[in-house]
Backbone bond lengths (Angstrom), bond angles and torsions (degrees), N, CA, C in turn:
res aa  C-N    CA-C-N  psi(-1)  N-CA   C-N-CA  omega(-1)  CA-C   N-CA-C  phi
1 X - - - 1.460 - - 1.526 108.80 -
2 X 1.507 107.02 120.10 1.714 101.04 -179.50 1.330 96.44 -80.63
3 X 1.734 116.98 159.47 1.300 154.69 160.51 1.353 117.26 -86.65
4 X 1.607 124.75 102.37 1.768 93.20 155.72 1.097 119.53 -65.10
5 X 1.570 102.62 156.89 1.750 103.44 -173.08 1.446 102.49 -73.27
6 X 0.885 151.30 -31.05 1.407 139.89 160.80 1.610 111.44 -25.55
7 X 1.369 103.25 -66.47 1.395 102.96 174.79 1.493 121.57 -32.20
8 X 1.650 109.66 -55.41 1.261 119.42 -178.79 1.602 111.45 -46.96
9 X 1.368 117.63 -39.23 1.287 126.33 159.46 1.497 130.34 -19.88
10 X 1.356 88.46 -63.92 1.079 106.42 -170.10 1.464 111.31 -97.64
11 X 1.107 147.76 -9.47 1.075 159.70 176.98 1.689 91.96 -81.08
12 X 1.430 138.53 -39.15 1.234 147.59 -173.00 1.708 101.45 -69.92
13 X 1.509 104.59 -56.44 1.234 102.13 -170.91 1.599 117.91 -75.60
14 X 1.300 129.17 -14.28 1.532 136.74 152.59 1.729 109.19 -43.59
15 X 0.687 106.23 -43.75 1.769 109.32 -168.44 1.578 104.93 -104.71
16 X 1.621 104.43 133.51 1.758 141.63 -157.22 1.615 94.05 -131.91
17 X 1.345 114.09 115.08 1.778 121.25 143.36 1.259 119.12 -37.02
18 X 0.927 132.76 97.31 1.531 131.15 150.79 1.357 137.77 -69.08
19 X 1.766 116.28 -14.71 0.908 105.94 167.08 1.493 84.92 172.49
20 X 1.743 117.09 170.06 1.573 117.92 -163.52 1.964 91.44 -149.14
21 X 1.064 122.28 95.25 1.052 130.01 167.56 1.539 104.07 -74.44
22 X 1.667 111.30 112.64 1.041 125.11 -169.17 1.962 106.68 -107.64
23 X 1.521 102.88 131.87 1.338 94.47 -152.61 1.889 95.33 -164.88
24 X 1.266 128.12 160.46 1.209 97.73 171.64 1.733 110.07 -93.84
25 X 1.582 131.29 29.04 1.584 106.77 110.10 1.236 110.10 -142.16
26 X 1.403 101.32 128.92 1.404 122.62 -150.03 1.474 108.12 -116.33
27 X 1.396 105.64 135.59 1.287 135.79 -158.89 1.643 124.85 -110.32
28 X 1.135 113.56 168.12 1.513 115.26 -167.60 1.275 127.51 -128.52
29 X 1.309 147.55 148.37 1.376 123.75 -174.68 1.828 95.64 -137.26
30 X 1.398 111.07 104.34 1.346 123.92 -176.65 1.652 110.32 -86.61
31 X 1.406 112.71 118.04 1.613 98.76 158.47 1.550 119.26 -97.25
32 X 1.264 107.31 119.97 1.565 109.42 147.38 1.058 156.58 -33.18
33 X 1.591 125.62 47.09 1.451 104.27 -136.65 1.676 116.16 -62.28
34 X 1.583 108.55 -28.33 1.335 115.13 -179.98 1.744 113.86 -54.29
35 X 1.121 138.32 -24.32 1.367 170.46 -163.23 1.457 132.72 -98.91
36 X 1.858 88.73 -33.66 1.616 118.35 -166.29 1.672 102.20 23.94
37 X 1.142 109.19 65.56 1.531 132.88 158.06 1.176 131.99 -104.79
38 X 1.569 125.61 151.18 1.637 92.60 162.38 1.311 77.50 -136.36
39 X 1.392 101.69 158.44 1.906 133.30 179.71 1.176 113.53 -114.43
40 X 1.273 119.27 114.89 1.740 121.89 159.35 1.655 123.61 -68.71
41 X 0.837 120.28 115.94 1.639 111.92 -160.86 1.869 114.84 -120.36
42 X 0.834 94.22 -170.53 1.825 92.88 -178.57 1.945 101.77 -168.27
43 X 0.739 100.20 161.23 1.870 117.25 -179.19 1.413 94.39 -38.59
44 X 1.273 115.92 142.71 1.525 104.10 175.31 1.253 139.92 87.68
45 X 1.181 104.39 -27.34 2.024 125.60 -175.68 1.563 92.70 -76.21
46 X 1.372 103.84 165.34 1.674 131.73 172.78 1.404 113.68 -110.43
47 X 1.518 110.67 130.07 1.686 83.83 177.65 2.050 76.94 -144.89
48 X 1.085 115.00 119.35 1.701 121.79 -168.23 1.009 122.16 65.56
49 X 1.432 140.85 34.35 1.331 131.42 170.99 2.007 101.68 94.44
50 X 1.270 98.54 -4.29 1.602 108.48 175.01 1.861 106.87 -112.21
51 X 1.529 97.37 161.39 1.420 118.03 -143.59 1.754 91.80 -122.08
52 X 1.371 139.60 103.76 1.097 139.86 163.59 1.912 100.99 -48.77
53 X 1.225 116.91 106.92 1.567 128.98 175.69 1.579 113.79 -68.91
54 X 1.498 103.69 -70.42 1.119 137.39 179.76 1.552 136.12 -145.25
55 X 1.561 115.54 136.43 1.894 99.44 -168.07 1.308 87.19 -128.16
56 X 1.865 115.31 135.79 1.206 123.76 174.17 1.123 100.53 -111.76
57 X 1.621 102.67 -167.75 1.624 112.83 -179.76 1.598 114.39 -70.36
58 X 1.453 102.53 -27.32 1.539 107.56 -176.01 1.834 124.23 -107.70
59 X 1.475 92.94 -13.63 1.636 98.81 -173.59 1.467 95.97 -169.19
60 X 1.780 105.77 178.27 1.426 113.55 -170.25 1.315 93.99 -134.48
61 X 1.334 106.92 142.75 1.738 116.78 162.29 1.499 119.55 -105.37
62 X 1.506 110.62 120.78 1.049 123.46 -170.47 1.668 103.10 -105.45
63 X 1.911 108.17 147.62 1.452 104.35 158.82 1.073 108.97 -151.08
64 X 1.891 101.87 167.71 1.565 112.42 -175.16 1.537 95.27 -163.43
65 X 1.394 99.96 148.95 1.480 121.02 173.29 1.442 98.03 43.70
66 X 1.630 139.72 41.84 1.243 136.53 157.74 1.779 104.95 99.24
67 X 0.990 124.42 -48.33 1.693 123.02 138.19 1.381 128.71 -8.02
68 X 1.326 97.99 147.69 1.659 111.00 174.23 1.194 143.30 -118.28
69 X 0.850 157.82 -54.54 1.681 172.67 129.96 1.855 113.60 87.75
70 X 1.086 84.02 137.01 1.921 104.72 178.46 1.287 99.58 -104.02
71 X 1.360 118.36 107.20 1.989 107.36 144.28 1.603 102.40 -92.56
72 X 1.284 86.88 148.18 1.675 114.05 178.00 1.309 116.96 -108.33
């Protein structure tokens, strides 16, 4: 199913860090607000059609369809 990238947008801006369990492999806890969920995640996981990239001490890099995105 294609996405407009807009969507991706917005699908980015729905979802808030809740917290970054820092560890050597270190994990993420995403809320949904659209969902009012929250997701525990790890390198690699999907959480909306998005791709956990990378999780630092301060933020996570997310991707999709060749795209990037930082939540903070």
């Amino acid at each position: 199913q294609e996405v407009d990238p807009t969507d991706y947008n917005q699908i980015v801006a729905d979802l808030k860090i809740v917290g970054i369990i820092w560890s050597e492999n270190p994990q993420v806890m995403i809320e949904s607000k659209k969902e009012s969920k929250t997701f525990l995640l790890n390198n690699n996981d999907k959480i909306n059609q998005l791709t956990v990239k990378e999780i630092k001490k301060d933020k996570v890099v997310l991707t999709g369809e060749g795209r990037e995105w930082e939540l903070r």
